[in-house]
N, C-alpha and C positions, 0 to 999 in steps of 0.2 A: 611481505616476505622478501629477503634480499637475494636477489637474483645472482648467479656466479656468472663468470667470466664467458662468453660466448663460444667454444671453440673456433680455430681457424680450419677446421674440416669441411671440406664441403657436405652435405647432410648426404650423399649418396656414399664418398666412404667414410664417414661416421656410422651407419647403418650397415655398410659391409666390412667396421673394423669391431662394433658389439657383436654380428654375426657370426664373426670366427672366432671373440671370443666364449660365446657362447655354446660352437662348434666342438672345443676340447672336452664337451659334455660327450657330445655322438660318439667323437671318434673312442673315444675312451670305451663306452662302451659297447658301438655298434662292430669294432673293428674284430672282437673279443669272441664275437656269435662263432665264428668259424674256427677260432680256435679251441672251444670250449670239450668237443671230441680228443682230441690232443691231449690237452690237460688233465683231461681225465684218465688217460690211460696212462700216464707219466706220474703222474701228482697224485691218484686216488682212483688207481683202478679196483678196490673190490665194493666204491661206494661213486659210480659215474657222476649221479645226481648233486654230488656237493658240487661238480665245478660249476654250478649256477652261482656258488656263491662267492666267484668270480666278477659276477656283474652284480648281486646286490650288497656286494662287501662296499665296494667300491659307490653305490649309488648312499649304504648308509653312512663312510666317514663324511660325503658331499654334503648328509643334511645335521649332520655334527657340526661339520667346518661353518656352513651357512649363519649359525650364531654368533660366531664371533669377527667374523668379515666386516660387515654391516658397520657394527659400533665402529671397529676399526678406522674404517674406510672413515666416520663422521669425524673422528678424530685428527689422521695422518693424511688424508687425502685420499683421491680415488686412484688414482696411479701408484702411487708407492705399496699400497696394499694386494694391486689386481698382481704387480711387478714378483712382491715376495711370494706370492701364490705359486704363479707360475714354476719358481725356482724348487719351492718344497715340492712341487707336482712333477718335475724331472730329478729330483733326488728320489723319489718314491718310485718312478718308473725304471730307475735305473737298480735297485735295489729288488724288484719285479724280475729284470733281467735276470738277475744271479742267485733267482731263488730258489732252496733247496728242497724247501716243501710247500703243501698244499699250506700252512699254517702260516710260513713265511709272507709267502706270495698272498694272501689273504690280509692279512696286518699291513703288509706294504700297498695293497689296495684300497683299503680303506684311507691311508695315509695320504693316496694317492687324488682320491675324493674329498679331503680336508683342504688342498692344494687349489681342486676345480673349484672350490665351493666361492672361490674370491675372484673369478672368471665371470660365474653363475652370477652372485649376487650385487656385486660391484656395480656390473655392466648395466642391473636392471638402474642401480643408484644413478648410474650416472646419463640415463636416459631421463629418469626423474629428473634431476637437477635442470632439465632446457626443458623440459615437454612436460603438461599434464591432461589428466581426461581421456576427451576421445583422440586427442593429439598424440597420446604416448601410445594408446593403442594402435594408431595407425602405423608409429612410427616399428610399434613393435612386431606388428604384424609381417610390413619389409623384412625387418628382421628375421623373422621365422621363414619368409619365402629364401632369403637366401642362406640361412641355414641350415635349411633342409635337403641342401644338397652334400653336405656331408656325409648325414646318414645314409646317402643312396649312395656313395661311393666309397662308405668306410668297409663295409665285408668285404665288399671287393678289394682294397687294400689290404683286409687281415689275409684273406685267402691267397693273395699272389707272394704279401711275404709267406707264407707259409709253405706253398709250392719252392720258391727258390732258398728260400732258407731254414724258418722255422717258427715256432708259436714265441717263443723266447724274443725273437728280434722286432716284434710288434711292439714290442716297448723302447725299444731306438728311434723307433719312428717318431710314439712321443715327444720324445727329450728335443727332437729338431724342432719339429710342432710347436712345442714350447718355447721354442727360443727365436724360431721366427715372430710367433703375435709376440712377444715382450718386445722385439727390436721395433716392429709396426706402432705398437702402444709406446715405448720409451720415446721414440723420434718422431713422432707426426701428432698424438692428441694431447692439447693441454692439458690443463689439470682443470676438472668444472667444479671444485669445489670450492671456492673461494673461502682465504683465511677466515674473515670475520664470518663464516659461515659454519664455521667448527666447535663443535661440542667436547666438553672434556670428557675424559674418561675416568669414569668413575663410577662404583656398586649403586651409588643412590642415585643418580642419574639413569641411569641402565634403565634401572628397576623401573623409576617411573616411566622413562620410556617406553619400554614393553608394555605397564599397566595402560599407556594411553594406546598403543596398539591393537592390544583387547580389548581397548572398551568402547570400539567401531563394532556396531552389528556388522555394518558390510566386508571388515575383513576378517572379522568370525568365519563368517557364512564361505569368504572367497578361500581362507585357509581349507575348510573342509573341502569344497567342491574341485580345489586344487591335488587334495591328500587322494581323492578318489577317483578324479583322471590320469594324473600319475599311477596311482595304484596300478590300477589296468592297465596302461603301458606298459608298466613293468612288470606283467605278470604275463601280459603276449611277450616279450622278450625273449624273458626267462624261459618262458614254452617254446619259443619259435624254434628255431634247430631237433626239437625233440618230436616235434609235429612235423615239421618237413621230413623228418628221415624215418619215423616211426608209422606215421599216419600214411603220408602220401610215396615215402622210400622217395625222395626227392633234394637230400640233406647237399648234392654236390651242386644243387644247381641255385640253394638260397641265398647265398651272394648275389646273380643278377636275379631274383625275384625281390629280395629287399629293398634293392635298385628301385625297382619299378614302384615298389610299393611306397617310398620312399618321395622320392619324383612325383607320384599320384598323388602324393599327400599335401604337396606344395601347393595344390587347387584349395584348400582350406584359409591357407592363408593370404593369397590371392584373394578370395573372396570375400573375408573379412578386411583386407584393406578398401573393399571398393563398398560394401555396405554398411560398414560401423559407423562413418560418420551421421548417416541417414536415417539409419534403426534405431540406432544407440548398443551398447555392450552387450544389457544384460538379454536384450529380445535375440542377438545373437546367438548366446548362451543356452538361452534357454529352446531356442530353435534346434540346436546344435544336439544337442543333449535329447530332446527326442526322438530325434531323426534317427540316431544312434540307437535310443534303446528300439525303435520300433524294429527296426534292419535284423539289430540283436537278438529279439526273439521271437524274429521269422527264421533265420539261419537256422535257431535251438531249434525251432522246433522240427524241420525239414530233417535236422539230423539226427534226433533224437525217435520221429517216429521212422523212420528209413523209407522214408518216401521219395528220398533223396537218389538220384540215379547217382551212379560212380561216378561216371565219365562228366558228371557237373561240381564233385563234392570237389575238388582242387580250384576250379575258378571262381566260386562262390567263395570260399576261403579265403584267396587274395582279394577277391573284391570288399568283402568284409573286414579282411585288415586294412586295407587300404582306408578304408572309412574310417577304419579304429583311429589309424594317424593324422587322416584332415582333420578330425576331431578335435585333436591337439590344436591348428590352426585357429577354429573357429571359437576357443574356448581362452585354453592360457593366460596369452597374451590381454585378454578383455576382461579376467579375472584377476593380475594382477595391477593394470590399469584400473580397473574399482576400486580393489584393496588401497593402493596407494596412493588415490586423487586427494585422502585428507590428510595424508602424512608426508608432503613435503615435508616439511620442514625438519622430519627426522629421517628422510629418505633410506639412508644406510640400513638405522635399524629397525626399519620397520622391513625393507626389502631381506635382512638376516633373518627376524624373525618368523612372516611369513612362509618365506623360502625353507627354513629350519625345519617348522612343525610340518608343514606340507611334506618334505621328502622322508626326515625318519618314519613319518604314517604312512606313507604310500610303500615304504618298505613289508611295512607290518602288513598290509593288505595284500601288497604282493607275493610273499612269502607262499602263503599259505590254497593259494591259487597255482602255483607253482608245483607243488607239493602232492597235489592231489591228477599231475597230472595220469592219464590209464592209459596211451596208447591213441586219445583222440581228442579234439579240438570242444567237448564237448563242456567238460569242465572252467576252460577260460572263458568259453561264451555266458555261461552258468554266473559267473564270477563275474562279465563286464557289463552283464544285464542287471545283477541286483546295485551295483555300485554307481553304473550310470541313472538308473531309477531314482536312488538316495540323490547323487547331484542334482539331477534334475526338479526333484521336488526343492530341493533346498532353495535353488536358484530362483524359480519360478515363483512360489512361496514365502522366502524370507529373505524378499531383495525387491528395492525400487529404484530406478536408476535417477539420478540427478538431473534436472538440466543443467544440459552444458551452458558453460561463461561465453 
């Protein structure tokens, strides 16, 4: 396989410039938790509940956009496609700004996740292109430690704009965001794709493409177990604000509880940079994924028969999210390093494709979890217990990992 050009980054900010690529994911959505009160009282106060679909408008244009990146990106380079992203992603934000309804602002969020989706998927392409195996996972996992501090700092961002100004001007923020990593990406990383390394763009190309994507068991298997940790992500999200202020009357103080839980969650992937090379991915995963479901329904059940003292159901809660997010860590990252160790050579579209089907499902699973919520944390738990069981079998089941090269 022919190798691309080496960047001249040193590999600590190569690792902290995919990071903050990756970052416009959080912020986008995590900034959003505390505005979600707001918008709903402005935008759609006699139906509150739709402004969730604030945060999953926006996560389904992301697994829309994630289709068509990928190819891109094999074709035009990995820079010029991450570049135009960026731009339609600050035209959507800004369009967000001066929105007059819940409909607008919805359209313009989804457009807004078509933007992120060449941030998201680019960055994995262009980790591919130098690293593969247990190497990308390591490298990915760096990654995930310092992107995790985004999310422990974005509510706190939405909420202080919001004190000084308003839910409106969180989308200003973006647009600078945006234009800071394009200045970082335009001036400091090559381009890793080298010419003769480039695919045309074309339907029957595509097509076979994707058919050679599907027809890896292991990135069948890694799409699902991805649709279904995402899932539950994003169906704690989507509850979280409604479970702080409803369940525990705690809605002022989720910003620094996020923080923390956020921060907490960086130990996942800490952990997984120091074991993966050792274990290997999947024993990771698969370790990962029990640990979760067993935690999962010990919590249900504690809450469920009310054996639960009060003065514990609040700490047990963050401790249990907090788990929810290491998870992410211990998982991801080591399930997209599978899916992709045999698809170099079409890195883009296989990281479009993957990425594609994983978030629009993870919408669909999330939805409806969301949905159901009554006032208590009982139903998410319900929801991240049956779908970490499915991954877990999946993984555990219908995956053997490779030795590494």
């Amino acid at each position: 396989m022919t190798r691309s050009v080496k960047p001249k980054l040193s590999l600590a900010e190569f690792i902290a410039l995919i990071a903050v690529l990756f970052a416009t994911i959080a912020l986008s959505i995590d900034a959003m938790l505390p505005a979600l009160p707001q918008i709903a009282a402005e935008l759609s106060p006699d139906d509150p509940n739709l402004a969730q679909l604030v945060i999953t408008s926006f996560v389904f244009g992301m697994g829309v956009g994630t289709l068509f990146v990928g190819p891109l990106s094999d074709t035009f380079g990995r820079k010029p496609v991450i570049l135009f992203g960026s731009l339609l992603y600050a035209i959507a934000a800004l369009i967000c700004f001066i929105a007059p309804s819940l409909e607008t602002l919805l359209a313009a969020r989804a457009l807004q996740g078509i933007g992120t989706a060449a941030a998201r998927v680019v960055a994995v392409a262009m980790v591919r292109d130098q690293f593969a195996g247990r190497d990308m996972a390591r490298i990915m996992s760096f990654v995930m430690m310092v992107f995790m501090v985004v999310p422990a700092a974005a509510p706190l961002m939405g909420a202080a704009v919001i004190a000084v100004t308003g839910w409106r001007e969180i989308f200003l923020v973006y647009v600078i965001f945006a234009a800071a990593t394009s200045f970082w990406l335009w001036s400091r990383q090559p381009e890793t794709l080298a010419p003769e390394d480039r695919r045309p763009m074309s339907a029957g190309v595509l097509w076979k493409a994707v058919g050679e994507v599907l027809s890896h068991r292991i990135v069948v298997i890694s799409i699902l177990a991805q649709s279904l940790t995402l899932g539950m992500l994003f169906a704690s999200l989507s509850s979280m604000q409604a479970i702080f202020e409803q369940r525990f009357d705690r809605a002022e103080s989720l910003p620094y509880w996020f923080a923390f839980i956020a921060l907490a969650s960086m130990l996942g992937s800490m952990l997984n940079s120091q074991i993966v090379m050792r274990l290997g991915m999947r024993r990771v995963v698969v370790a990962a994924y029990l640990a979760k479901l067993i935690l999962t329904l010990c919590v249900f059940l504690v809450n469920v028969s009310g054996a639960l003292p009060e003065v514990l159901a609040f700490p047990l809660h963050i401790i249990w999210t907090s788990c929810l997010f290491a998870m992410l860590g211990l998982t991801m990252g080591n399930l997209n390093a599978m899916a992709m160790e045999p698809l170099g050579h079409i890195a883009g579209l296989a990281a479009s494709v993957i990425t594609s089907i994983s978030t629009v499902a993870s919408v669909i699973l999330a939805v409806p979890i969301g949905l159901m919520f009554d006032g208590t944390a009982i139903p998410l738990m319900a929801g991240v217990a049956v779908y970490g069981a499915l991954a877990w079998m999946l993984v555990r089941y219908g995956t053997v990992e490779r030795a590494p090269a």
